[in-house]
mmCIF file of the protein (N, C-alpha, C, O) and its ligand, coordinates in Angstrom:
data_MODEL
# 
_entry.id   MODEL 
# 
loop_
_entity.id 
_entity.type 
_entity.pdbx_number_of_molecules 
1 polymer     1 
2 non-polymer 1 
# 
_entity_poly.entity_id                      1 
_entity_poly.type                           'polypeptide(L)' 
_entity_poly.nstd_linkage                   no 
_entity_poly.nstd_monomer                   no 
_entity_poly.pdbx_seq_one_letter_code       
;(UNK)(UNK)(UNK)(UNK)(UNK)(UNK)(UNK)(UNK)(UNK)(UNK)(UNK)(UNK)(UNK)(UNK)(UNK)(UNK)
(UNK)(UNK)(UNK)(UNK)(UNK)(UNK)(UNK)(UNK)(UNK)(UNK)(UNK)(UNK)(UNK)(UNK)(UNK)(UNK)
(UNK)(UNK)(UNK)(UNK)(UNK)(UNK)(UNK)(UNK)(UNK)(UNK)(UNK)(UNK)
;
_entity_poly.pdbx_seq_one_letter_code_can   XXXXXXXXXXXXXXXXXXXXXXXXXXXXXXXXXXXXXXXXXXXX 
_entity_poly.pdbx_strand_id                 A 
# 
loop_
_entity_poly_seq.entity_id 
_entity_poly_seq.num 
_entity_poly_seq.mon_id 
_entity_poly_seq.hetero 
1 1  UNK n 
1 2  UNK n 
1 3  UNK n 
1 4  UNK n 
1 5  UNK n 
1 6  UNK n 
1 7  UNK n 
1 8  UNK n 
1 9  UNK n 
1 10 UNK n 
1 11 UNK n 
1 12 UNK n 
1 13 UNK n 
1 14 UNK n 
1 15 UNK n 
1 16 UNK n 
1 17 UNK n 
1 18 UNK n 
1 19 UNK n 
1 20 UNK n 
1 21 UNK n 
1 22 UNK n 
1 23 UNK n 
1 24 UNK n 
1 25 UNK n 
1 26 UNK n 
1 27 UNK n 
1 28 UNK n 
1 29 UNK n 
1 30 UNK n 
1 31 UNK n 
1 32 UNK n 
1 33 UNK n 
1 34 UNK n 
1 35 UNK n 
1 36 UNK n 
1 37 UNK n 
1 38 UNK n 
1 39 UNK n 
1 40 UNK n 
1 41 UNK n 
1 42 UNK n 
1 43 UNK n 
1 44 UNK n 
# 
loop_
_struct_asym.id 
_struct_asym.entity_id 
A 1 
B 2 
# 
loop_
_chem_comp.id 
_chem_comp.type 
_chem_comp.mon_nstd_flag 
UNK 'L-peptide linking' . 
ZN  non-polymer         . 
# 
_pdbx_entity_nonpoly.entity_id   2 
_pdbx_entity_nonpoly.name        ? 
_pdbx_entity_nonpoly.comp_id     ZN 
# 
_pdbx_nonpoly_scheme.asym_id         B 
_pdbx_nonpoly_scheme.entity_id       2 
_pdbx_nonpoly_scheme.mon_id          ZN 
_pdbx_nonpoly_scheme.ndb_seq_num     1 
_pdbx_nonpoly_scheme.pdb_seq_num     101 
_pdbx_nonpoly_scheme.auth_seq_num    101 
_pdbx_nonpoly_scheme.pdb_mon_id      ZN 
_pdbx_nonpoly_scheme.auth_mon_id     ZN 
_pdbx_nonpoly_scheme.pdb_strand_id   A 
_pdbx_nonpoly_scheme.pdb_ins_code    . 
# 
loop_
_atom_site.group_PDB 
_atom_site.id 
_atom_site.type_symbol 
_atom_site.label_atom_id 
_atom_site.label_alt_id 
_atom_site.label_comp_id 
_atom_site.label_asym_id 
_atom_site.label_entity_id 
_atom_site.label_seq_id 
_atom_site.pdbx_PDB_ins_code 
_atom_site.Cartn_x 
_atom_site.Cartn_y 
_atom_site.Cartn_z 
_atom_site.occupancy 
_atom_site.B_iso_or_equiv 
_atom_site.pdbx_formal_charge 
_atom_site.auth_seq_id 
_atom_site.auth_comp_id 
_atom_site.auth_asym_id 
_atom_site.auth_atom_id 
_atom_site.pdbx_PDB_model_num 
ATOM   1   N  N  . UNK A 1 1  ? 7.643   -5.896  -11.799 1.00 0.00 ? 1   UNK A N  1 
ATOM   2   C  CA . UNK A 1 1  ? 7.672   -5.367  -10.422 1.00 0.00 ? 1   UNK A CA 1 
ATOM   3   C  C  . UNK A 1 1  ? 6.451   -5.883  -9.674  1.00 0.00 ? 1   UNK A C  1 
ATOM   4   O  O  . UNK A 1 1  ? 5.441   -6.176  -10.314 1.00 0.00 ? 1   UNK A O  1 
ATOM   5   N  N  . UNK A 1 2  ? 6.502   -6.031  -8.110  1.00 0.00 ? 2   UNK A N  1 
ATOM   6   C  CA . UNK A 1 2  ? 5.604   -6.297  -7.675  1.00 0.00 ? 2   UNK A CA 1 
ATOM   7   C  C  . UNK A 1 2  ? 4.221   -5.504  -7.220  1.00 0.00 ? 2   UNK A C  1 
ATOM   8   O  O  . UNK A 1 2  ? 4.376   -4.360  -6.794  1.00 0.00 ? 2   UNK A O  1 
ATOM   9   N  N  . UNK A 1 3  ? 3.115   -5.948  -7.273  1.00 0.00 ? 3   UNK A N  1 
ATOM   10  C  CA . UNK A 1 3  ? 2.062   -5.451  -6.937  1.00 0.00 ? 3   UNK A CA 1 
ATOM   11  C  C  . UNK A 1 3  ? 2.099   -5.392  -5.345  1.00 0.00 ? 3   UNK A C  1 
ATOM   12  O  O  . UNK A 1 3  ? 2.423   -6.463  -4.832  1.00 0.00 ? 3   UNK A O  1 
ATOM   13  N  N  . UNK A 1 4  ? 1.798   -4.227  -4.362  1.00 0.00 ? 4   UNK A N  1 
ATOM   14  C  CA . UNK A 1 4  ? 1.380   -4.242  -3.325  1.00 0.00 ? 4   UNK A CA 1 
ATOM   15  C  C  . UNK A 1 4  ? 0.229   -3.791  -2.773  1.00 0.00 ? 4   UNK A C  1 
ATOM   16  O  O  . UNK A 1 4  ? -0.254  -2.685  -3.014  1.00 0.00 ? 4   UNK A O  1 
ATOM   17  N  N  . UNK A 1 5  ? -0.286  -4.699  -1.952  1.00 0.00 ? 5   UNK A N  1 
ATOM   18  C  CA . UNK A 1 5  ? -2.033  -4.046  -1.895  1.00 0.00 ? 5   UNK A CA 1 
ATOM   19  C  C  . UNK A 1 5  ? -1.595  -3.672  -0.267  1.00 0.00 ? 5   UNK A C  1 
ATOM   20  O  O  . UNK A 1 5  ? -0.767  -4.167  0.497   1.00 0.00 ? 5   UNK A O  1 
ATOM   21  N  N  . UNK A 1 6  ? -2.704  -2.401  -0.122  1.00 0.00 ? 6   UNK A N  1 
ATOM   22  C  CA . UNK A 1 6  ? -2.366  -1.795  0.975   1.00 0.00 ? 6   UNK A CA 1 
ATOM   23  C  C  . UNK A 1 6  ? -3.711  -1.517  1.531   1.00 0.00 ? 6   UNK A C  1 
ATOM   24  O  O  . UNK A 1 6  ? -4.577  -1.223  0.706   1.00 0.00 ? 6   UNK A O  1 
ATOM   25  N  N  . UNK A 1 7  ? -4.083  -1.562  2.941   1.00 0.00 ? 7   UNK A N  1 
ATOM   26  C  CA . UNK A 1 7  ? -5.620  -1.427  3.392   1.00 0.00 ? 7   UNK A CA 1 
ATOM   27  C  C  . UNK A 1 7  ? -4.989  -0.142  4.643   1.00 0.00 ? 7   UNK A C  1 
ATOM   28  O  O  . UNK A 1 7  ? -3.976  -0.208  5.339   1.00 0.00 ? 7   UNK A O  1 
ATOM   29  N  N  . UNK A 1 8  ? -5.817  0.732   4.580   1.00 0.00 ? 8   UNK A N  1 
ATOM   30  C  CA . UNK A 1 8  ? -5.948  1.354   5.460   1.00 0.00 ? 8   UNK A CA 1 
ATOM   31  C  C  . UNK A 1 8  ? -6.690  1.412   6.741   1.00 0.00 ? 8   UNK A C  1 
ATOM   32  O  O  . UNK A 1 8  ? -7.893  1.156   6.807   1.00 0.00 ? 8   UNK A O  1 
ATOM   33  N  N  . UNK A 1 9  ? -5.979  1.744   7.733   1.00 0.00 ? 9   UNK A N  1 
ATOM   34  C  CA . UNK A 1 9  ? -6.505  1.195   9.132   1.00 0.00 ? 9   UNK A CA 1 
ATOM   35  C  C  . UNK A 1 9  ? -7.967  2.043   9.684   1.00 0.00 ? 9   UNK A C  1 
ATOM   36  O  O  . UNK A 1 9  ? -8.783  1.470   10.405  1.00 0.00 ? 9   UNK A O  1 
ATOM   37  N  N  . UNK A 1 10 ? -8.120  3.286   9.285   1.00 0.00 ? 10  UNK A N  1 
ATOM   38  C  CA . UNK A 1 10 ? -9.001  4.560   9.335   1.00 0.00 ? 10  UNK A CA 1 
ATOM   39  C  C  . UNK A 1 10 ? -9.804  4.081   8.685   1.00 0.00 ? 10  UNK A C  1 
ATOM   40  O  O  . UNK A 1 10 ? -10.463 3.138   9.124   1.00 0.00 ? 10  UNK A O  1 
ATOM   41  N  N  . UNK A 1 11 ? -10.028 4.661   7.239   1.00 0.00 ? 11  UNK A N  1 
ATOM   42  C  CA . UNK A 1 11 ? -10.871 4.900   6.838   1.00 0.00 ? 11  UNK A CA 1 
ATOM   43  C  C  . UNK A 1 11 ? -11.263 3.399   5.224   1.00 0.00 ? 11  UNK A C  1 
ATOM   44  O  O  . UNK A 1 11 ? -11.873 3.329   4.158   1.00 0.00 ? 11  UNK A O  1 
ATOM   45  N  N  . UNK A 1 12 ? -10.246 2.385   6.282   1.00 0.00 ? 12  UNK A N  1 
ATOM   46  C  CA . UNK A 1 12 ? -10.685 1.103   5.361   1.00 0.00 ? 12  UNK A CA 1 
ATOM   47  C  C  . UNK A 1 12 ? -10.273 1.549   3.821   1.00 0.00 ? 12  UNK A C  1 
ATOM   48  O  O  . UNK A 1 12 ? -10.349 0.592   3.051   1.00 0.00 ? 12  UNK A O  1 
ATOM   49  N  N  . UNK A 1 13 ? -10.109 2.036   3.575   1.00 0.00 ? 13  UNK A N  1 
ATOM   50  C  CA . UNK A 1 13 ? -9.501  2.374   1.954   1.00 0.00 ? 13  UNK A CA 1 
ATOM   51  C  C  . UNK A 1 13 ? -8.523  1.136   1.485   1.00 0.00 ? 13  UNK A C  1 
ATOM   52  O  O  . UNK A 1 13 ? -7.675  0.591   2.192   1.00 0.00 ? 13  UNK A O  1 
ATOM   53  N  N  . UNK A 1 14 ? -8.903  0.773   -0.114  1.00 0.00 ? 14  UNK A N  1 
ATOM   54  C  CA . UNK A 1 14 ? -8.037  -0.489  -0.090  1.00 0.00 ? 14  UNK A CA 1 
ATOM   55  C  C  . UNK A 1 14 ? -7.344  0.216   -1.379  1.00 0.00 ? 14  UNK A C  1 
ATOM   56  O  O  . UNK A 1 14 ? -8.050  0.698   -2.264  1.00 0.00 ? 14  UNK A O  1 
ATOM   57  N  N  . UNK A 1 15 ? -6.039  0.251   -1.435  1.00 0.00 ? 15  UNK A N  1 
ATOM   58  C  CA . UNK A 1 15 ? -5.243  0.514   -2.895  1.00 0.00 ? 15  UNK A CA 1 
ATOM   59  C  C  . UNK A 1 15 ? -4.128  -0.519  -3.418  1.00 0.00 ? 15  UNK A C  1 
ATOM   60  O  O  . UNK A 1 15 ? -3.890  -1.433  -2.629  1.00 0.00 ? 15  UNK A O  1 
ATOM   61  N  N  . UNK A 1 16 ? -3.578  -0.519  -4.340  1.00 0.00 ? 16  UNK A N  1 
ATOM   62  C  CA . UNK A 1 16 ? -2.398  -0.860  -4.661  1.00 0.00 ? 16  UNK A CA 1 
ATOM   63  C  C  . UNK A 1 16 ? -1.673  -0.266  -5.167  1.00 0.00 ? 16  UNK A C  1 
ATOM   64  O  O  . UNK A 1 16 ? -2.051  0.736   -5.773  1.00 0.00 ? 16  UNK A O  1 
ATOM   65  N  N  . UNK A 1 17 ? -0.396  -0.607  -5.139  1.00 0.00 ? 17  UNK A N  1 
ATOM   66  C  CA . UNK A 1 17 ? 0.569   0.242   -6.184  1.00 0.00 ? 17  UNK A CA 1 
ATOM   67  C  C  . UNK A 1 17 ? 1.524   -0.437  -6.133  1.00 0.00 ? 17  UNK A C  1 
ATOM   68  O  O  . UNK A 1 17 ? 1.878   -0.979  -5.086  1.00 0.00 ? 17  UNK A O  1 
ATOM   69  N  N  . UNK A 1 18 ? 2.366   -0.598  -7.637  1.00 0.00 ? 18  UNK A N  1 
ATOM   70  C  CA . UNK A 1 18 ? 3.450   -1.144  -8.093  1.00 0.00 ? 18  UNK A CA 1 
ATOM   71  C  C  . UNK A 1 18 ? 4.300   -0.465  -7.660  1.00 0.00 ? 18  UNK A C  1 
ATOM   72  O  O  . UNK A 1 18 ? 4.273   0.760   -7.532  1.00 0.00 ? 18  UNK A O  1 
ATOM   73  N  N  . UNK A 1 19 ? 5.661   -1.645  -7.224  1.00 0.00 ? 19  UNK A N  1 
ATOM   74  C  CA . UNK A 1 19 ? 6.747   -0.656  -6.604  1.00 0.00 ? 19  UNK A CA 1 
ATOM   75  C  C  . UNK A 1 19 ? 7.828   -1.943  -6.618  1.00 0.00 ? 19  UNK A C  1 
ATOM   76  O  O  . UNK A 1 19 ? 7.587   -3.140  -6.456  1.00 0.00 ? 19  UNK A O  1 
ATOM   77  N  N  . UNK A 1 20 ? 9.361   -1.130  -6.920  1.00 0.00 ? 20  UNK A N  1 
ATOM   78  C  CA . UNK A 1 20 ? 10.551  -1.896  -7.136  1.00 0.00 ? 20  UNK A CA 1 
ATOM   79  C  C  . UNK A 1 20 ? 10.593  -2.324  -5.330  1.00 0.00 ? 20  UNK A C  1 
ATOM   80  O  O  . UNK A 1 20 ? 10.105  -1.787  -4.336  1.00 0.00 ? 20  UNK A O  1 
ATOM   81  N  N  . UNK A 1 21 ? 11.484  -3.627  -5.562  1.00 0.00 ? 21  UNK A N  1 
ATOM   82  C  CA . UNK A 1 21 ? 11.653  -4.050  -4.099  1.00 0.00 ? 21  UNK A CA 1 
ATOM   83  C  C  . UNK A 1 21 ? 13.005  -2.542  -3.349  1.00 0.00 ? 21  UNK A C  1 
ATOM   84  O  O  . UNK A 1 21 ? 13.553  -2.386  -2.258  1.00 0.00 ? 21  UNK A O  1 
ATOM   85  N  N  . UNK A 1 22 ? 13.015  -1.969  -4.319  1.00 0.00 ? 22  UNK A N  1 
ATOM   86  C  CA . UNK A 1 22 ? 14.081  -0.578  -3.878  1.00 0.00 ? 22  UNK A CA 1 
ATOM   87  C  C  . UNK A 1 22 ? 13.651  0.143   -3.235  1.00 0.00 ? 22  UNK A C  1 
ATOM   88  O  O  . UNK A 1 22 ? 14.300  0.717   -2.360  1.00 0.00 ? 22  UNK A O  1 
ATOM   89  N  N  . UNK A 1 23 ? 11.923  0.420   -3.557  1.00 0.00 ? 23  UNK A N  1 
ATOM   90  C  CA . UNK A 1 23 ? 10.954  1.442   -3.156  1.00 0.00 ? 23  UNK A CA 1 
ATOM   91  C  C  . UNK A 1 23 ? 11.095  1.586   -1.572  1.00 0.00 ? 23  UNK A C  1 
ATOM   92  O  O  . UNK A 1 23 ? 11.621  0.646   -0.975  1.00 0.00 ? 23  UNK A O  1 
ATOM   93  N  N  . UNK A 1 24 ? 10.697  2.608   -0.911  1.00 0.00 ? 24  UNK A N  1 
ATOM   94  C  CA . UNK A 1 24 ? 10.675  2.453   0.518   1.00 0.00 ? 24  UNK A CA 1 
ATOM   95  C  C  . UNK A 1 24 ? 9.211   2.191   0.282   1.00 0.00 ? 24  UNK A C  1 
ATOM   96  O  O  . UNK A 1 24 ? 8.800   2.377   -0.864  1.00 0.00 ? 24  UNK A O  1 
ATOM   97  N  N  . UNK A 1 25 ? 8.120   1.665   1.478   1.00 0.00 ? 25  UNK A N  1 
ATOM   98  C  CA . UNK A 1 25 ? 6.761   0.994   0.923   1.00 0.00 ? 25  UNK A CA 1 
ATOM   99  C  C  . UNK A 1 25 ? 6.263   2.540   1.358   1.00 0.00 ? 25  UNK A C  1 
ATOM   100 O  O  . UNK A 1 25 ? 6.916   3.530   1.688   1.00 0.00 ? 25  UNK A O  1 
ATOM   101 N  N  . UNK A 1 26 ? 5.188   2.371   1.252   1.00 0.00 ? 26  UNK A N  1 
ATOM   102 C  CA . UNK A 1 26 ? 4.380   3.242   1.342   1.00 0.00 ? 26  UNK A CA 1 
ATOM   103 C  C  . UNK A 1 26 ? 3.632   2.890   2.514   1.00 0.00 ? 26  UNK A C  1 
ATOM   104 O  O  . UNK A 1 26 ? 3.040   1.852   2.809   1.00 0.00 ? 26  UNK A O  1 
ATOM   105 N  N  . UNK A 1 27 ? 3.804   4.097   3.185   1.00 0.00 ? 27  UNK A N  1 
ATOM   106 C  CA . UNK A 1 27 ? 2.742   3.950   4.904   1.00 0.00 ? 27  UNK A CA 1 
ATOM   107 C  C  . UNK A 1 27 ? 1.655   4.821   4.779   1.00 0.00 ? 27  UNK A C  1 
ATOM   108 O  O  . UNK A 1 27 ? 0.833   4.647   5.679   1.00 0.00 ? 27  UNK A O  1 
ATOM   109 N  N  . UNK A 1 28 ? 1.279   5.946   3.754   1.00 0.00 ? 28  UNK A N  1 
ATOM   110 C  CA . UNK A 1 28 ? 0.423   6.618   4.218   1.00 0.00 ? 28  UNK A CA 1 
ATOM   111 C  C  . UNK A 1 28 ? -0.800  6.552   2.955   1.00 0.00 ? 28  UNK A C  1 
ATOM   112 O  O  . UNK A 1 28 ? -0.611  6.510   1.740   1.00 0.00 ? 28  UNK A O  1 
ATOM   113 N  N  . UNK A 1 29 ? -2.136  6.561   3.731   1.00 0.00 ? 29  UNK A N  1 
ATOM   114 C  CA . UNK A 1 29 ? -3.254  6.685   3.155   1.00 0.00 ? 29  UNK A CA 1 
ATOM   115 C  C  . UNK A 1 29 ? -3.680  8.116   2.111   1.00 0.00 ? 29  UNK A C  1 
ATOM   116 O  O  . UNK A 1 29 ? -3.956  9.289   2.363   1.00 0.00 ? 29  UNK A O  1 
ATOM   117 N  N  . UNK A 1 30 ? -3.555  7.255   0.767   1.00 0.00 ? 30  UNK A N  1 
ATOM   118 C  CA . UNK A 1 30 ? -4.269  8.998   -0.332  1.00 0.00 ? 30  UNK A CA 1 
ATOM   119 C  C  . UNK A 1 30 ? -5.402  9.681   0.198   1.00 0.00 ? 30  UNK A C  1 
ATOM   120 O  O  . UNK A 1 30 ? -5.795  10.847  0.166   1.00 0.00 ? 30  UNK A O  1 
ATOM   121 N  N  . UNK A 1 31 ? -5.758  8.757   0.627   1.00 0.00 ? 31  UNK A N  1 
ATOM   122 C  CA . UNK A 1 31 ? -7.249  9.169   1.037   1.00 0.00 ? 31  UNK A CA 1 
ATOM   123 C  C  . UNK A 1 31 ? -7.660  10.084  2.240   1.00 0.00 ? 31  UNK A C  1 
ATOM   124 O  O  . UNK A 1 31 ? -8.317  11.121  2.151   1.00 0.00 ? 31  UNK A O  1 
ATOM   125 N  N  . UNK A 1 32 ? -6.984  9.323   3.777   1.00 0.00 ? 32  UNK A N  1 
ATOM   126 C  CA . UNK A 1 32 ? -7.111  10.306  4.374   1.00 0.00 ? 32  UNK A CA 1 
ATOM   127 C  C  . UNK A 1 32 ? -5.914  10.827  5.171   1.00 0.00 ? 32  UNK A C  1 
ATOM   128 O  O  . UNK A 1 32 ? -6.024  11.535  6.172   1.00 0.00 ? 32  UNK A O  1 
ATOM   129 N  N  . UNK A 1 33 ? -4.638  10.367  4.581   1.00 0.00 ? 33  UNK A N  1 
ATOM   130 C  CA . UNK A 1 33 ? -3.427  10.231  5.201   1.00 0.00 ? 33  UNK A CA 1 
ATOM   131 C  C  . UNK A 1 33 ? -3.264  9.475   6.473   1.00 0.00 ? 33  UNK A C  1 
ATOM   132 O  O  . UNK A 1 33 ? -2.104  9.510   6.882   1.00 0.00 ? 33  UNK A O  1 
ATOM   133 N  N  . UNK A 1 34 ? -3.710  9.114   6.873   1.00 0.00 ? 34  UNK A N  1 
ATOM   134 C  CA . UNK A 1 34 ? -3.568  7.935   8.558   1.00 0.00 ? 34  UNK A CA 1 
ATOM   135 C  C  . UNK A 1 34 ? -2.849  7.029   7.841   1.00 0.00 ? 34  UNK A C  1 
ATOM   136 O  O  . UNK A 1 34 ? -2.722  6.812   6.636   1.00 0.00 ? 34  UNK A O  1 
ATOM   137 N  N  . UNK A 1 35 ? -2.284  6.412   9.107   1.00 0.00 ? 35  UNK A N  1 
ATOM   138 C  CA . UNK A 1 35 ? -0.921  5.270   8.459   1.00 0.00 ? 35  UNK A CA 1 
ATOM   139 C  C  . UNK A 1 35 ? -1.566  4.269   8.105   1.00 0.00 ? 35  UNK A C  1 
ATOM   140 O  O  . UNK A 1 35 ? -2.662  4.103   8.641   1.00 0.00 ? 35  UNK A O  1 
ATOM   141 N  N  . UNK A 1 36 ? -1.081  3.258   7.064   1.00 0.00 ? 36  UNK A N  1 
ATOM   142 C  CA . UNK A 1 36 ? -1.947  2.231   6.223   1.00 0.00 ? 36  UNK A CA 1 
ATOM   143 C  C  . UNK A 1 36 ? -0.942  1.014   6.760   1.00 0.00 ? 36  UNK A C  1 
ATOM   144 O  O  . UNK A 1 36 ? 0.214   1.119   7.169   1.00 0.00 ? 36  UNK A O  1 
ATOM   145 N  N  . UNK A 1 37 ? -1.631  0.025   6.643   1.00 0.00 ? 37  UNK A N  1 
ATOM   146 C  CA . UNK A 1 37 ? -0.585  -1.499  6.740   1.00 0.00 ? 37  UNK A CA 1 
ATOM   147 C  C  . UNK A 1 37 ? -0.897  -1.903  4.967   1.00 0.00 ? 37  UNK A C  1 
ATOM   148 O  O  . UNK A 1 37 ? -1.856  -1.755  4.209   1.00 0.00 ? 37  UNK A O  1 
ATOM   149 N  N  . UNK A 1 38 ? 0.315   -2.404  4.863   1.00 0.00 ? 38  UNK A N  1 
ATOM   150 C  CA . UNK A 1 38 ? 0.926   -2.871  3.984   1.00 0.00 ? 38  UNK A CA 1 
ATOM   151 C  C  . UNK A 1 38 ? 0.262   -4.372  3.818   1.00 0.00 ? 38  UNK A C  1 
ATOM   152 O  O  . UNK A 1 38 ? 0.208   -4.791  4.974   1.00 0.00 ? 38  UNK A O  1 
ATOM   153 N  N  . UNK A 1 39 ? -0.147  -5.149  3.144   1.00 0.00 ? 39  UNK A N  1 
ATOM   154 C  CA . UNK A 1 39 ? -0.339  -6.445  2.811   1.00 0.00 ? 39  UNK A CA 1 
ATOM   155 C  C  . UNK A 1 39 ? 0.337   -7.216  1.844   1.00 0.00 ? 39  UNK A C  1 
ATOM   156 O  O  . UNK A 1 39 ? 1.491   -6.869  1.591   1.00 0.00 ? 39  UNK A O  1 
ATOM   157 N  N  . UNK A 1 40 ? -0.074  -8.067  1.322   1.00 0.00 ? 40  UNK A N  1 
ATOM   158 C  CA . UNK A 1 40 ? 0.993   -9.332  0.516   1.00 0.00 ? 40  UNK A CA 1 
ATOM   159 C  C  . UNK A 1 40 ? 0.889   -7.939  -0.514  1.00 0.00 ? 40  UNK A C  1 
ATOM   160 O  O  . UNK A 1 40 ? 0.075   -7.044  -0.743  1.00 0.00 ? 40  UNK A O  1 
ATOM   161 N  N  . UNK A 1 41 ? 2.893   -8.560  -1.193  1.00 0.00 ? 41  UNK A N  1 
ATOM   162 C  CA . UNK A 1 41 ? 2.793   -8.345  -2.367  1.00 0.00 ? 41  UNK A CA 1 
ATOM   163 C  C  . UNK A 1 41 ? 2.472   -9.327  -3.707  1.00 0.00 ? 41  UNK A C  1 
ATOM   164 O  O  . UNK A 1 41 ? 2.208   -10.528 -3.641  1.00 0.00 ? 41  UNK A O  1 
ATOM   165 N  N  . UNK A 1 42 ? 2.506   -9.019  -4.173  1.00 0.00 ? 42  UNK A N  1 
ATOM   166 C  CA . UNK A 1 42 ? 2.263   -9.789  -5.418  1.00 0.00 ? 42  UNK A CA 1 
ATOM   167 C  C  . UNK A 1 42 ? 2.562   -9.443  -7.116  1.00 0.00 ? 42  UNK A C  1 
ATOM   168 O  O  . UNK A 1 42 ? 2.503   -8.426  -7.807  1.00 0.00 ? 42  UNK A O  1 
ATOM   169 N  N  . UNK A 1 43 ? 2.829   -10.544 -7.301  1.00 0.00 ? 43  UNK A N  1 
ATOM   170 C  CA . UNK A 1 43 ? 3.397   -10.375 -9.106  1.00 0.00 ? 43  UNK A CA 1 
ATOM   171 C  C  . UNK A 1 43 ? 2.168   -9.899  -9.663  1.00 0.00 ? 43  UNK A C  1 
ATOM   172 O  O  . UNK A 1 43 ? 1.186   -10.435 -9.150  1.00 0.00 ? 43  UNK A O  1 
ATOM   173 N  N  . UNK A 1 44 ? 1.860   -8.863  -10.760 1.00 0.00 ? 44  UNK A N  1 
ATOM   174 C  CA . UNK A 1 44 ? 0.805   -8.812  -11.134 1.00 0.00 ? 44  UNK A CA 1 
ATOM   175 C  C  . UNK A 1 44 ? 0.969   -9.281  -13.037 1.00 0.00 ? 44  UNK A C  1 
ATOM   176 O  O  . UNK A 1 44 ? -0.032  -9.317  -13.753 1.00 0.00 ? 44  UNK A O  1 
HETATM 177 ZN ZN . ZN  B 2 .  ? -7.449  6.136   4.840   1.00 0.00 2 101 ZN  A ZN 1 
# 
């Protein structure tokens, strides 16, 4: 499955998380919940 790295627009938080191309992506920040942009995925 692919790796997706995700940066948050707030509070700059950088994560990833593995997810089937089925997944709906993930928009929101663990950290401080504000909406995150999505960046490349990648094979890990
Ligand atoms: Zn955040």
């Amino acid at each position: 499955m692919p790796t997706y790295q995700y940066a948050c627009k707030q509070c700059s938080h950088q994560f990833e998380v593995v997810q089937s191309f089925s997944d709906d992506s993930l928009t929101e920040c663990p950290e401080c919940q504000a909406s995150c942009a999505s960046s490349t995925a990648r094979w890990a």
